[in-house]
Each structure stands twice: as structure tokens, then as C-alpha cells.
C-alpha positions as CSV (number, residue, x, y, z in Angstrom):
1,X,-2.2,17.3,-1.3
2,X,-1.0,13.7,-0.9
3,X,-2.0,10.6,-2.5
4,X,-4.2,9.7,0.0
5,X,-6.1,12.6,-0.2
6,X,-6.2,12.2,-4.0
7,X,-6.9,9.0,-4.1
8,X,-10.3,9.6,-2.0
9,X,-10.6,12.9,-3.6
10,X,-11.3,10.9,-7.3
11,X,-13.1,7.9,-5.4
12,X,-15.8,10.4,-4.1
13,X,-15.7,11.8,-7.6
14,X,-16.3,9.0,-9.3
15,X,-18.7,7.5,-6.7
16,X,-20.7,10.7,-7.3
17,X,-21.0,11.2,-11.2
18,X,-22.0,7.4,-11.5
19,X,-24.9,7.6,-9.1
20,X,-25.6,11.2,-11.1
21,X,-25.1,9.2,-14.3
22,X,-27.5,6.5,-13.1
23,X,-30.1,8.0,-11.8
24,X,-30.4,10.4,-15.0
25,X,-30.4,6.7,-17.0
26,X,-33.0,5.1,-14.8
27,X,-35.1,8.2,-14.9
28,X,-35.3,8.7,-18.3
29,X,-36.4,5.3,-19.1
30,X,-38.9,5.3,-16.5
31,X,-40.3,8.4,-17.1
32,X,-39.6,8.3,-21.2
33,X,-42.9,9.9,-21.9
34,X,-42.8,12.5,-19.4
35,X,-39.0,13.6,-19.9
36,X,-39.6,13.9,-23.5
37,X,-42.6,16.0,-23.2
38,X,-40.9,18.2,-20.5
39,X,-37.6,18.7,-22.7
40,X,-39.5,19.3,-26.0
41,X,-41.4,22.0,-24.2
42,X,-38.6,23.9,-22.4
43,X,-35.8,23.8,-24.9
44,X,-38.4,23.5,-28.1
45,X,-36.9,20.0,-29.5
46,X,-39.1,18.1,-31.3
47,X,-40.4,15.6,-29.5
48,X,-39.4,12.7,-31.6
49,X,-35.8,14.1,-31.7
50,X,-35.8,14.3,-28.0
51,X,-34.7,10.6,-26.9
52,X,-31.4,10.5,-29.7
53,X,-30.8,14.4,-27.8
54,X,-30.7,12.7,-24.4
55,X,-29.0,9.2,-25.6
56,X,-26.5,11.3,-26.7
57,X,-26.2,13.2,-23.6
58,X,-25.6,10.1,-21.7
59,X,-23.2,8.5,-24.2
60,X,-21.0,11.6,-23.6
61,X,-21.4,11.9,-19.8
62,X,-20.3,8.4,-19.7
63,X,-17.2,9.0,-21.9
64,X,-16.4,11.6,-19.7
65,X,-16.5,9.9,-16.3
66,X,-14.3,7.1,-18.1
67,X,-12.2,9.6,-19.2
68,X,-11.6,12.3,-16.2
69,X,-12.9,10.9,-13.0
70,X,-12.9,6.6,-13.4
71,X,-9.0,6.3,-14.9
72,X,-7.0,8.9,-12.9
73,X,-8.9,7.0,-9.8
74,X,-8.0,3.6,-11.1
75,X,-4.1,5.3,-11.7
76,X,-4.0,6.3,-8.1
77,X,-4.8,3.2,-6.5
78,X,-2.2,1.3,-9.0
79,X,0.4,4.1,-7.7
80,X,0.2,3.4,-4.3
């Protein structure tokens, strides 16, 4: 695999798991009521517990795309 292909290989990535990451953000708070209702039913949380559950979620997603997808991409395009 060449650079190239890496390079567009992690913008993709990262392109990809921001939109996910954003469109799980703007849908929660949108639909607040309805999410929390829907997770507290399915995986029994109560449902005051359920926003610091999901807040958390995000706050690790986002660490992760720093982390794995956003820095090796920003690493490539320094290296070329």
C-alpha cells in the first residue's frame, strides 16, 4: 500500500466516523426524550442515568477518532 493510498485510506476514515459521530450528537439532542426512553427500555438503564450513559459514549468515541483515525491522517499528510 503506498502513501497515497494511506493517506486517502485514513481521510475516508476520518471523514466517515465524524459524520457517524455527528449525527449520533445531533440526534441525541434532538430527540433527548425519545432516545432516553428507547435506551432505558432496551438495555434496562434508568432513565435518568441514561444521558451521563450516552455523554460518556460520545466523550469516548471522540477520543477515539482523535486518537486512531484524525492523527495518523494528520501524520500522513505531514509525511508527504
Amino acid at each position: 500500500m503506498t502513501m497515497d493510498q494511506l493517506t486517502e485510506l485514513f481521510r475516508l476514515m476520518t471523514m466517515i466516523n465524524v459524520g457517524v459521530f455527528l449525527l449520533s450528537s445531533i440526534l441525541t439532542i434532538l430527540f433527548r426524550g425519545f432516545v432516553c426512553k428507547m435506551h432505558g427500555l432496551i438495555f434496562g438503564i434508568d432513565r435518568d442515568k441514561v444521558p451521563m450513559v450516552l455523554y460518556g459514549y460520545l466523550g469516548t468515541y471522540r477520543i477515539l477518532i482523535l486518537v486512531f483515525v484524525l492523527a495518523p491522517y494528520i501524520s500522513l499528510l505531514i509525511m508527504q
